[in-house]
N, C-alpha and C positions, 0 to 999 in steps of 0.2 A: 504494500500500500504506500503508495507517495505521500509526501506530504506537503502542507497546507499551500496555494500560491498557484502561479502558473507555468503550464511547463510544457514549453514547446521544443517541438521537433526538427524546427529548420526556422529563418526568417520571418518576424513577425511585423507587418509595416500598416499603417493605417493612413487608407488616403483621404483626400482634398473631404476633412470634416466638417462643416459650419455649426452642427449641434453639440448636445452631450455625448458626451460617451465613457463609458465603464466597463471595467472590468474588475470580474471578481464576486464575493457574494455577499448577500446582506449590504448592500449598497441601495441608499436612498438619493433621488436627485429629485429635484424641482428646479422649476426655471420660472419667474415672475414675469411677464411682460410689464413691459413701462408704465408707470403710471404717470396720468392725467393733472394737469395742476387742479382743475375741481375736485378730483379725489385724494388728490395728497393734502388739499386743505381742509377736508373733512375729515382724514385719517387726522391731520395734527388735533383739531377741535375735537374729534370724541378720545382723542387718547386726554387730553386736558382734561376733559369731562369726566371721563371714567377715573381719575388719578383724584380729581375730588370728592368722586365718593369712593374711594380709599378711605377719606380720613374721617369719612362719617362712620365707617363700617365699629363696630365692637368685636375687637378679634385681637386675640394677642400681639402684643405691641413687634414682635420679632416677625410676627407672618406679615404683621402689615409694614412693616420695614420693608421686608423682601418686592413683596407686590408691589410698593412704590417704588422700591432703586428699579426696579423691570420695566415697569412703567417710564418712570425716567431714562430711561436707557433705549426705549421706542424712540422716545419722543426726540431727545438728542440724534438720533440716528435720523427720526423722521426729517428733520430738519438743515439735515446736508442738503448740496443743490442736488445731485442723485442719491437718493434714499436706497438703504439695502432694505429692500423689501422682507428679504428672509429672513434678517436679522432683529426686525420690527415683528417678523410675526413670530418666532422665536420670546423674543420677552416678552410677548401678548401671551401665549401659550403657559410659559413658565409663570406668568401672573395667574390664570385662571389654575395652572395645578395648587400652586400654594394657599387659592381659598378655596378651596374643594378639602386640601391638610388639613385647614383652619377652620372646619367645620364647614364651611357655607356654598352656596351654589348662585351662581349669577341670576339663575331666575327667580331664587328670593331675597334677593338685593335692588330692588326698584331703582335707584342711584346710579349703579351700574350695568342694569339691563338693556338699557338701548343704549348708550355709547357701545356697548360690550355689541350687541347687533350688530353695528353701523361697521366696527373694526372689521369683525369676520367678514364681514361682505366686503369690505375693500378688499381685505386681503387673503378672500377667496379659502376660506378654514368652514369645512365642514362644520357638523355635528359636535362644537366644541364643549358645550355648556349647554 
């Protein structure tokens, strides 16, 4: 039995690519297309939005530390002239795991339930919450 990697037999060459490409296993890709100056300025206002009710939230002071640095850390991001997308939805992602830890779920957080919409529809996130 060989092990783990790849293992070729002769010349491996990969031509004229313009997309993704991988190799290997357990390998996750996503590609964003660009976003729109209306929807980058609606992503920065519900990420604002939602970051204020952060602070309305009753939830141990450590989980809502975390949920805001994530949140801050969108929004920072949001705010370069090209925005990494992935990386915005990334600490969108890691903000809803932490109040899910923290006992709670966005759809009984009125505060944060429609900014929390508005995000995932921008940036295209299923079944998050």
């Amino acid at each position: 039995m060989g092990s783990p990697g790849i293992t070729s037999a002769g010349d491996v060459t990969f031509g004229n690519n313009s997309g993704q490409i991988a190799v290997g296993s357990n390998i996750n890709q996503s590609q964003f297309p660009s976003i729109n100056q209306t929807d980058l300025k609606e992503l920065r206002e519900s990420l604002l939005e939602f970051q204020k009710g952060i602070g309305k939230l009753e939830i141990d002071p450590n989980y809502q530390n975390v949920v805001n640095g994530k949140i801050s850390e969108a929004l920072i991001e949001a705010k370069n002239e090209e925005p990494g997308l992935s990386e915005i939805r990334q600490c969108f992602e890691k903000s809803i795991q932490m109040l899910k830890k923290a006992g709670k779920t966005i759809e009984s957080i009125s505060e944060l339930y429609e900014p929390a919409k508005k995000i995932a529809a921008i940036l295209r996130i299923g079944a998050l919450f």
